[in-house]
DOKE-562441 format. One record per atom (N, C-alpha, C): residue in one letter; x, y, z. Coordinates in steps of 0.001 Angstrom, whole numbers, plus 500000, padded with zeros to 6 digits. Layout:
# DOKE-562441
AXYZ
...
//
This chain:
# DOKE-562441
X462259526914348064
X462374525463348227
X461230524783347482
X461567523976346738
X460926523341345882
X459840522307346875
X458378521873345877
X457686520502347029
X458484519628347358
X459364519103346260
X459651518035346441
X461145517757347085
X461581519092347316
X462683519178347869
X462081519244349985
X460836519686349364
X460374519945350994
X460010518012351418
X459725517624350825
X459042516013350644
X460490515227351271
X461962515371350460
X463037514819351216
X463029515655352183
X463124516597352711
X463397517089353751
X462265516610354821
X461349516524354801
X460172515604355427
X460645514121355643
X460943513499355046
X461497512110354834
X462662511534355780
X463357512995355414
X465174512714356427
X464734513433357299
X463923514390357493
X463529514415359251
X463182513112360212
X461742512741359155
X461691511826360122
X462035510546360649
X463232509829359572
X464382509186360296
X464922509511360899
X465527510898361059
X466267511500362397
X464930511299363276
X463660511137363480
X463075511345364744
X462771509549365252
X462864509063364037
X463426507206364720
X464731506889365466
X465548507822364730
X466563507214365678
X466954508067366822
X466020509080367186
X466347510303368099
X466519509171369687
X465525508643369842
X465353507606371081
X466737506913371579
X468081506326370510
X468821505814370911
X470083506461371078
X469580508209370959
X470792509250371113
X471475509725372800
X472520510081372609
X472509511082374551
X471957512135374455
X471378512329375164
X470867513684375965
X471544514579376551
X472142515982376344
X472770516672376475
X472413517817377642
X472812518181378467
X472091519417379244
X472174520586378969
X472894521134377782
X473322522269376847
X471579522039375424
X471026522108375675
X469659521305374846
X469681522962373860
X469305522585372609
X468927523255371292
X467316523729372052
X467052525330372034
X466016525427372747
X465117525187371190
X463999524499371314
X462943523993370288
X461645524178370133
X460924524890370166
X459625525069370037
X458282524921368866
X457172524046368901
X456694523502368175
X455262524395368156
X454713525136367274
X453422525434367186
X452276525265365691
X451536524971366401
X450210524175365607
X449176525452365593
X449122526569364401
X448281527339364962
X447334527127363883
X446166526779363845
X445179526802362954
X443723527605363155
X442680527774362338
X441803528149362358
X441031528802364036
X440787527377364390
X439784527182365560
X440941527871366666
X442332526570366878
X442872527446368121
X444548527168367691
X445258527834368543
X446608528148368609
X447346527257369720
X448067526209369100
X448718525369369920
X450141525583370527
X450803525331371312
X452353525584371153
X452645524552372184
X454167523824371930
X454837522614373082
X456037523199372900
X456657522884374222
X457976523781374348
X458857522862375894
X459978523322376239
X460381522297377555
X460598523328378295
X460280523539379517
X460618524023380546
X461416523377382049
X462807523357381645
X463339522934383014
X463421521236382382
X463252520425380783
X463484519333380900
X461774519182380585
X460711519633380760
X459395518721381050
X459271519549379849
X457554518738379154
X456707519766378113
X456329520421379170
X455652521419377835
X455128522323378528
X454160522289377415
X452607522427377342
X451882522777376379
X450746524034376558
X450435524588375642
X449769526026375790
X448817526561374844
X447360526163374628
X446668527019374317
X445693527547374336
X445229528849372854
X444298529874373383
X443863529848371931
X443094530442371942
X441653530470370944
X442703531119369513
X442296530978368555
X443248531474367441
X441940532451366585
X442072533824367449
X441201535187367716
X442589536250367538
X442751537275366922
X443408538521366356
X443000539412365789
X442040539848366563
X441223541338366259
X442386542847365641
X442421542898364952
X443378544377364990
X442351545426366235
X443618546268366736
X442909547340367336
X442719548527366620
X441798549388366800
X441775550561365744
X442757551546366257
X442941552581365268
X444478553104365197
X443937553955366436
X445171554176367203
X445291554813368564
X444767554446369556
X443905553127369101
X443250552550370984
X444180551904371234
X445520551322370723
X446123550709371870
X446985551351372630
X447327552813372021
X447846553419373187
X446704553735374329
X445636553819373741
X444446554814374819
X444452553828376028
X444582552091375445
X444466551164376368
X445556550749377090
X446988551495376910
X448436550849377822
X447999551060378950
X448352549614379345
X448790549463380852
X446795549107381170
X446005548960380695
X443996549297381013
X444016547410380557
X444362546552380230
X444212545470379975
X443542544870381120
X442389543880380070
X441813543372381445
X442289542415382017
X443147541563381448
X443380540628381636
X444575540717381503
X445880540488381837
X447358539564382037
X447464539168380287
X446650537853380483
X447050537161379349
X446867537844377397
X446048539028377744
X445960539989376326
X447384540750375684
X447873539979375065
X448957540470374153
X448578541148372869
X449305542499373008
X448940543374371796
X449965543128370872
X449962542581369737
X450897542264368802
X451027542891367605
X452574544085367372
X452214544824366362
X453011544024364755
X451976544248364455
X452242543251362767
X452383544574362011
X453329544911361184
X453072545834360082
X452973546673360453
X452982547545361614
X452185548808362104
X450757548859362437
X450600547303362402
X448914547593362869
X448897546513363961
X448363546820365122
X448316546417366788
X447394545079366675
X447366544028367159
X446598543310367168
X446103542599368725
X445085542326368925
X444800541924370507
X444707540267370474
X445494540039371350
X445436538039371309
X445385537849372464
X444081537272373130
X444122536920374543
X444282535458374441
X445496535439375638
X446024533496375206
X445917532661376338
X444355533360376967
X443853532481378168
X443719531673377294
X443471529910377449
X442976528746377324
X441301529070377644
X441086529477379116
X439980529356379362
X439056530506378684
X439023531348378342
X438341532656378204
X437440532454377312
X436492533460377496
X435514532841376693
X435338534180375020
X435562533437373986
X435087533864372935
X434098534327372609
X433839536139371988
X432383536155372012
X431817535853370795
X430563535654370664
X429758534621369877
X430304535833368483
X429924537257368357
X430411538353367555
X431563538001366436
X433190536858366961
X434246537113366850
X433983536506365792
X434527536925364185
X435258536050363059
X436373535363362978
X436780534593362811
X437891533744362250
X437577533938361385
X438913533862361180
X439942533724359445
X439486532369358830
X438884532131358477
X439045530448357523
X438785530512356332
X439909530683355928
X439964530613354421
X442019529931353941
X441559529571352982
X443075528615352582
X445088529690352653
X444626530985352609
X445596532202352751
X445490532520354077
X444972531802354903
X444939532042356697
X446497532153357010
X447528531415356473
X448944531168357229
X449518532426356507
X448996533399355581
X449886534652355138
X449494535773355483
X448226535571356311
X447295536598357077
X448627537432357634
X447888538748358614
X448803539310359658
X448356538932360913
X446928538289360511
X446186537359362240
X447191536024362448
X447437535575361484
X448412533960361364
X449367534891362579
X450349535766361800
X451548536061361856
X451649536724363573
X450427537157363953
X450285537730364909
X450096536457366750
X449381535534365708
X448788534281366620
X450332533746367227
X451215533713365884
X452491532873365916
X453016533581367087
X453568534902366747
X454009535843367738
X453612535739369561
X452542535777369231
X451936535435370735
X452408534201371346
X452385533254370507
X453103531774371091
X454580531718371633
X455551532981371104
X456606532967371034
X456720534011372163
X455445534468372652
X455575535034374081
X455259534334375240
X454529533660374746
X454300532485375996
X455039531581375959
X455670530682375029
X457029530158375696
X457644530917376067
X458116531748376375
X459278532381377183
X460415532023376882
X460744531875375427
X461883531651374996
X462166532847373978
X463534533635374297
X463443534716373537
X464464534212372590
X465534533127372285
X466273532756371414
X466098531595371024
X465308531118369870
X464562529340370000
X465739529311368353
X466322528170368823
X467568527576367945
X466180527225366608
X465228526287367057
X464115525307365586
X463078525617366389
X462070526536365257
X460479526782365050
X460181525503364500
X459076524799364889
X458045524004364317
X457215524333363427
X457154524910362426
X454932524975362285
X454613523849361663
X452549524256361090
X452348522876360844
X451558523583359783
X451019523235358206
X450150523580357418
X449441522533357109
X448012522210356715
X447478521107355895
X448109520711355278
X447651519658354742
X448142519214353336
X447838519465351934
X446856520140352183
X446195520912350524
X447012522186350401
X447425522664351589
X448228523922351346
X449512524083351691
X449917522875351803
X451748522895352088
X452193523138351098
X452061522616349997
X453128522701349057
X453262524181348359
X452122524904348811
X452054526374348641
X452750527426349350
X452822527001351119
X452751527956351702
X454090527468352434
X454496526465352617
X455535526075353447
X456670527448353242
X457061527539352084
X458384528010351829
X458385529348352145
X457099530219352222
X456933531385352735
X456965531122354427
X456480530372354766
X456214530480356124
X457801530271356829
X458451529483356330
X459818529370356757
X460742530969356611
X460498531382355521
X461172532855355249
X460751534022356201
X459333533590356026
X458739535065357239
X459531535010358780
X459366533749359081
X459871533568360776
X461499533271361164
X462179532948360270
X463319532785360200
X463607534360360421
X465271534205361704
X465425535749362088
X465595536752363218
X465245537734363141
X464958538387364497
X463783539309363913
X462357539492365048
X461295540087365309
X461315540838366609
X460789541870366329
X460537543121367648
X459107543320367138
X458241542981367950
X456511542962367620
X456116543426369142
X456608544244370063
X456517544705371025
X456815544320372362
X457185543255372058
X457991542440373456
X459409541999372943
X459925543272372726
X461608542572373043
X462136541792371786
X463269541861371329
X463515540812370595
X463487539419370409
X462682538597369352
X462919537242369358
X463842537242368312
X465036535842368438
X465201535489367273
X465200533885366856
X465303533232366012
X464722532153365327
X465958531562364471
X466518530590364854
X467521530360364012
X467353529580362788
X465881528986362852
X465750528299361981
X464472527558361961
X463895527315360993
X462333527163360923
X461619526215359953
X461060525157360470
X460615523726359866
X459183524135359412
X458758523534358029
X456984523788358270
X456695522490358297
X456018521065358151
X455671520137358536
X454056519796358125
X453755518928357233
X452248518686357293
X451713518501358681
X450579518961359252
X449943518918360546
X449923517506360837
X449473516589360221
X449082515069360760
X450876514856361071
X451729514708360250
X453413514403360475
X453507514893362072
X452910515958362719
X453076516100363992
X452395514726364900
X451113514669364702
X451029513424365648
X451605512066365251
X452129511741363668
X452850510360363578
X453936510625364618
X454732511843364511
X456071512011365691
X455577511743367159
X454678512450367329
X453842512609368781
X453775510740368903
X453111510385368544
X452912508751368402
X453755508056368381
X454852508004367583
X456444507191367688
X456883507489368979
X456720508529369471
X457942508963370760
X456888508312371879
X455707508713372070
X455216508559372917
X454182507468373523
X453825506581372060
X452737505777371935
X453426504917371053
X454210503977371123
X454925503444370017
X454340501810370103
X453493501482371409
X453093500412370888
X451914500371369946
X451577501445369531
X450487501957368042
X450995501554367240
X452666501575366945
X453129501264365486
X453596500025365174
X452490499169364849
X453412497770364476
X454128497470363338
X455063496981363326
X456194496823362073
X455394496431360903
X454948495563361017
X454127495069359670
X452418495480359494
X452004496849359879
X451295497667359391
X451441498715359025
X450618499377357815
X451056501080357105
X450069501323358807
X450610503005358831
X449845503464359628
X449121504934359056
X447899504901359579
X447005506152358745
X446409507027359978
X446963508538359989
X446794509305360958
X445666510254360300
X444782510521360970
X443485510939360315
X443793512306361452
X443964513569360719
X443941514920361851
X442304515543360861
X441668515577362565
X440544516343362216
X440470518004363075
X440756518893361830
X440784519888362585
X439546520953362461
X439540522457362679
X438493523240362893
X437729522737360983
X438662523191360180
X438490523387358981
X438424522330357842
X439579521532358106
X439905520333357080
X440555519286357778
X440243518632357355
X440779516933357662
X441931516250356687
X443063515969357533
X444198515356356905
X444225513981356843
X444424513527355933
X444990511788355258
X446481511856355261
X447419511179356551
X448263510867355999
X448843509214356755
X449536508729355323
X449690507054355508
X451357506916355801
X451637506229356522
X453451505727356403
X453627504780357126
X454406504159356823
X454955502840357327
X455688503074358327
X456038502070359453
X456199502050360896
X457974502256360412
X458809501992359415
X459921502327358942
X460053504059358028
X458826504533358551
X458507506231357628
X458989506284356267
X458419505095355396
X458420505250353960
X456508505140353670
X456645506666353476
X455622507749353261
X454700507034352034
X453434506779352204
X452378506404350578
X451622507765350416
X452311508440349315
X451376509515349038
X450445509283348300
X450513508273347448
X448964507836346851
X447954507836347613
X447884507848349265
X447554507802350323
X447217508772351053
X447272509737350914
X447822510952351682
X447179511754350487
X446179512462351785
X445424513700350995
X444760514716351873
X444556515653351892
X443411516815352730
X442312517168352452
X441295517459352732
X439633517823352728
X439442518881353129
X439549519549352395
X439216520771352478
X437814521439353352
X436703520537353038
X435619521299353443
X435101520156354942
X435696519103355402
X436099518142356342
X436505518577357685
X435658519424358670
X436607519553359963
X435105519646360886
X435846520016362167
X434786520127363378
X433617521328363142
X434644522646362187
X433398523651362492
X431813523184361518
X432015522458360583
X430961521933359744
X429794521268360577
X430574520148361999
X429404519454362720
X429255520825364064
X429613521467364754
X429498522716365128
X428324523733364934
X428163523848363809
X427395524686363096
X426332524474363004
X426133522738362519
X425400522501362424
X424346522065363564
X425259521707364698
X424429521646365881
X423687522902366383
X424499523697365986
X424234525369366014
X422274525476365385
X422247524687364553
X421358525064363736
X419992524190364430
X420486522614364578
X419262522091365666
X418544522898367049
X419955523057367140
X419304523889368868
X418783524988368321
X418796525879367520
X417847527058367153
X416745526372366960
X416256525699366824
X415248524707365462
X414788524172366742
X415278523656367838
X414127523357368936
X413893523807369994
X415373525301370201
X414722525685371387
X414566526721371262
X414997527516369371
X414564529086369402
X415607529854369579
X415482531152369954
X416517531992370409
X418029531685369573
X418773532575369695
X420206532564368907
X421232531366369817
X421521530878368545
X422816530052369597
X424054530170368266
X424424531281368428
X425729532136367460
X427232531591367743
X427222531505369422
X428660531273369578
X428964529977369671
X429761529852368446
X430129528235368214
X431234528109369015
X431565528793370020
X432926527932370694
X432699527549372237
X430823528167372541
X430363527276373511
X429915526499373349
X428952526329372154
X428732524821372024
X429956524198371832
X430850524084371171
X432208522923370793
X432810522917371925
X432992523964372975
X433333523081374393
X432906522807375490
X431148522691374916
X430283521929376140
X430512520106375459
X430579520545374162
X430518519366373405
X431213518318373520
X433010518990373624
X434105518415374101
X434234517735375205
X433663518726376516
X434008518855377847
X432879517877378337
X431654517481377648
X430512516947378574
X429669517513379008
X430119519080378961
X429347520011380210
X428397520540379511
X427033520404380173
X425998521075379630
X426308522583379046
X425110522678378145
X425521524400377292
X424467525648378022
X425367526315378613
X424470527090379419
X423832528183378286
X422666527889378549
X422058529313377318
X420933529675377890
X420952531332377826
X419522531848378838
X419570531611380183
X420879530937380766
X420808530896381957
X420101528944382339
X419942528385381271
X419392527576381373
X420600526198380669
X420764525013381077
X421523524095380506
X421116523248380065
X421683522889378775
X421268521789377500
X422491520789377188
X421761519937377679
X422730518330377245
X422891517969375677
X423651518430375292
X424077517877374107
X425000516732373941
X424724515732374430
X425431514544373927
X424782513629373288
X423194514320372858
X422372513367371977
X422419514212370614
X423068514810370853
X423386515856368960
X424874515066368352
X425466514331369059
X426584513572368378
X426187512459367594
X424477512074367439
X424290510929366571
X423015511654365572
X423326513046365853
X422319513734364916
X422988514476363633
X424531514112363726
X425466515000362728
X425653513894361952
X425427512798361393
X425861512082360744
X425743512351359189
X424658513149358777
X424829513790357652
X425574514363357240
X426190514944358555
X427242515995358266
X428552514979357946
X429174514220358793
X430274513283359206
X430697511700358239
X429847511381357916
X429509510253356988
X430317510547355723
X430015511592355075
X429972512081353604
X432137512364353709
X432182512685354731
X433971513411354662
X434835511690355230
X433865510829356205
X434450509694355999
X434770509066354620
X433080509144353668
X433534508385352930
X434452508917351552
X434925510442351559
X435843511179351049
X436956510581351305
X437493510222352586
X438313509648352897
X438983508451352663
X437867507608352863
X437842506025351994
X438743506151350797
X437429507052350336
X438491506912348902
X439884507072348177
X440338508007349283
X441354508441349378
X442472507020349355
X441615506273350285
X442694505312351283
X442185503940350391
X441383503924349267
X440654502843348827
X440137501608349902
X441303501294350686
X440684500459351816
X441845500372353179
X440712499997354006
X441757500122355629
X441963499097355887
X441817497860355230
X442266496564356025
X444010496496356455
X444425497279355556
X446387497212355727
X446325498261356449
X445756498884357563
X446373499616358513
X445658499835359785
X446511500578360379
X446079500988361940
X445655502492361701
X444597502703362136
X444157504036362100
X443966505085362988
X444183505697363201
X444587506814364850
X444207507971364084
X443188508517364860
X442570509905364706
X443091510706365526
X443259512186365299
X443927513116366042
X442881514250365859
X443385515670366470
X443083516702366093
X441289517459366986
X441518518311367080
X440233518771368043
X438547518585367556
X439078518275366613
X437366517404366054
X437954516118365891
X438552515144366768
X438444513732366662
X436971513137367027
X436426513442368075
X435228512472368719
X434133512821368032
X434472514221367274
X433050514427366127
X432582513347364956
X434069513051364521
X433893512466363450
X434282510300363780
X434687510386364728
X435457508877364916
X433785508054364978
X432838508189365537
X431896507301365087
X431543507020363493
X431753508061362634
X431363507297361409
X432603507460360679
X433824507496361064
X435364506667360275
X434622505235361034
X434502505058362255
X434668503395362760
X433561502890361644
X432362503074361294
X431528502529360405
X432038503136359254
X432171503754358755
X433038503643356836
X433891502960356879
X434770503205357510
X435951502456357350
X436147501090357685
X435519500260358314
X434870499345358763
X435811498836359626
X436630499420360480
X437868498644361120
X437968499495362446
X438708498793363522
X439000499895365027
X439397501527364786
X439331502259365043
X440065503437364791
X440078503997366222
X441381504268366469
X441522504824367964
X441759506924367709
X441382507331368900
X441873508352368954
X442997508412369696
X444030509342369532
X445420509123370278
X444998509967371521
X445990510414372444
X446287510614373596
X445911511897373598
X445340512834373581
X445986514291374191
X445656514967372484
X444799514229371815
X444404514796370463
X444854516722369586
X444146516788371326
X444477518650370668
X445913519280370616
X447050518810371377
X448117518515371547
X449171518066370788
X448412516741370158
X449069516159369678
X450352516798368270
X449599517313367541
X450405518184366685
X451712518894367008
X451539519967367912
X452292520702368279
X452983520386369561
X453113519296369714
X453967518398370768
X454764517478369901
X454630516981368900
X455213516222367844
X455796517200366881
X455567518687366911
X456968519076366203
X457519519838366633
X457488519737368333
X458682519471369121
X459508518527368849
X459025517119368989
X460376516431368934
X460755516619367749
X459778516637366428
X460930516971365011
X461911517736365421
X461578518952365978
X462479520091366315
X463498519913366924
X463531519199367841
X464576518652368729
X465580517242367703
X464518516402367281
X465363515507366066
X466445516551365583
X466110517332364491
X466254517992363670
X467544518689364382
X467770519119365273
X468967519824366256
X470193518390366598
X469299517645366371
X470792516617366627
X470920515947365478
X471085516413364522
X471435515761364040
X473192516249362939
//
């Protein structure tokens, strides 16, 4: 599939997801499942019984070495550790939400992350925790620097039937979607007094890695002059770098970036040494970091006076103090930020089935 064949198909989706609102509702429902799996963590929205359902866990896929996962059947410490075999090689995905990451673990971040066998393995796991073993429309979501690369593989790989150690799934059919296009959907369905008729609207997704630009009109006629990705633009950059103050004043290792980013998130002091550190005075100490990918952005957008701006994505509150000063205008964060993605291509998914 060609970009630009993927670009109409983007286009006539998301008129089917404008006019999804004035359709019937059927109780025979297209089962639909939407996942957002990127760098930092692994998202998935799905319906259970009629309601969402949303679900995630750290986007971690250690392979196991050859023969420990038999040594370990049935020895799991946990419930939620799914061994996922990719290729013949076992992979461990624990898809607690809460669990804690050890400071040790690598992520994948690099731009070939979605052709990995960790991608392919993360996906898998999602498709065990919905608990849907026959999903009519897969969601995914890629940047925008790497859609036009990777979409058409990612649709081929998952399209199908998979046996990865739990049973058969099969997939009747499989959307890829720029990541920000998930929260414009998320936002129409759910937040629609955001979209006023006579403003473009500009969804800013800030994620682990890169930050998405994308612009469209409250009628979804798309400005790609508008619309761009940042590659080197996400949460783990201000992360890291907080990483680096707190060494610098209190010493000792502070390695694991996924306790600081969710003391950071959460409010909650950072327990280290047994001892707790308020970091909510390191959010006006990253501006070196945060400033420079706003004003990347700018440029992108030359200027914000013609729009409404809504930040998404699990580094929203990192970066929304200096979009509100570059950009010189309100910028809201939406609802349920980390969510937002992979709850919005649900409803594509569901659009996309009725039509």
């Amino acid at each position: 599939m060609t970009f630009v064949i993927q670009l109409i198909f983007l286009e006539n989706l998301l008129w089917r997801i404008c006019a999804m609102r004035n359709e019937p509702q059927f109780s025979q429902a297209p089962v639909c499942v939407g996942i957002d799996a990127g760098f930092y963590g692994t998202k998935l929205s799905f319906r259970r019984e009629g309601s969402i359902v949303n679900v995630g866990f750290p986007s971690v896929a250690p392979p196991l070495p050859d023969g420990l996962s038999t040594t370990l059947e049935g020895l799991s410490a946990n419930d939620s550790d799914l061994k996922i075999n990719v290729g013949g090689t076992v992979y461990l995905v624990d898809t607690n939400d809460d669990g804690e990451v050890r400071g040790s673990v690598l992520r994948t971040e690099n731009d070939s992350f979605p052709l990995t066998n960790e991608h392919t393995a993360l996906v898998y796991a999602a498709l065990v925790r919905s608990g849907h073993r026959r999903i009519d429309q897969l969601v995914l979501g890629l940047p925008l620097h790497t859609f036009k690369r990777y979409a058409g593989q990612l649709m081929q790989r998952f399209r199908g039937s998979h046996d990865f150690g739990y049973g058969a799934f099969t997939i009747g059919n499989v959307a890829v979607l720029p990541q920000p296009v998930g929260t414009f959907t998320y936002v129409r369905t759910m937040q629609p007094g955001y979209l006023k008729a006579d403003t473009p609207k500009c969804i800013i997704d800030v994620g682990w890695g890169t930050s998405d630009v994308f612009v469209s009109s409250e009628k979804l006629q798309i400005d790609h002059s508008r619309c761009d990705g940042v590659p080197s633009g996400g949460a783990a950059a201000v992360v890291r770098e907080v990483s680096l103050l707190l060494r610098s004043e209190f010493g000792g290792r502070f390695t694991n970036l996924d306790l600081i980013d969710r003391a950071m998130r959460t409010g909650q002091p950072l327990q280290h040494n047994g001892a707790p550190i308020d970091l909510s005075d390191f959010f006006n100490r990253v501006a070196h970091i945060t400033v420079p990918v706003a004003r990347v952005i700018l440029t992108r957008l030359r200027t914000a006076e013609d729009l409404t701006v809504l930040v998404t994505g699990g580094g929203a509150r990192y970066y929304l103090p200096a979009l509100q000063e570059t950009l010189g205008c309100p910028v809201t964060v939406v609802n349920d930020p980390r969510f937002a993605n992979a709850t919005g291509f649900l409803f594509a998914g569901e659009a996309n089935c009725r039509k």
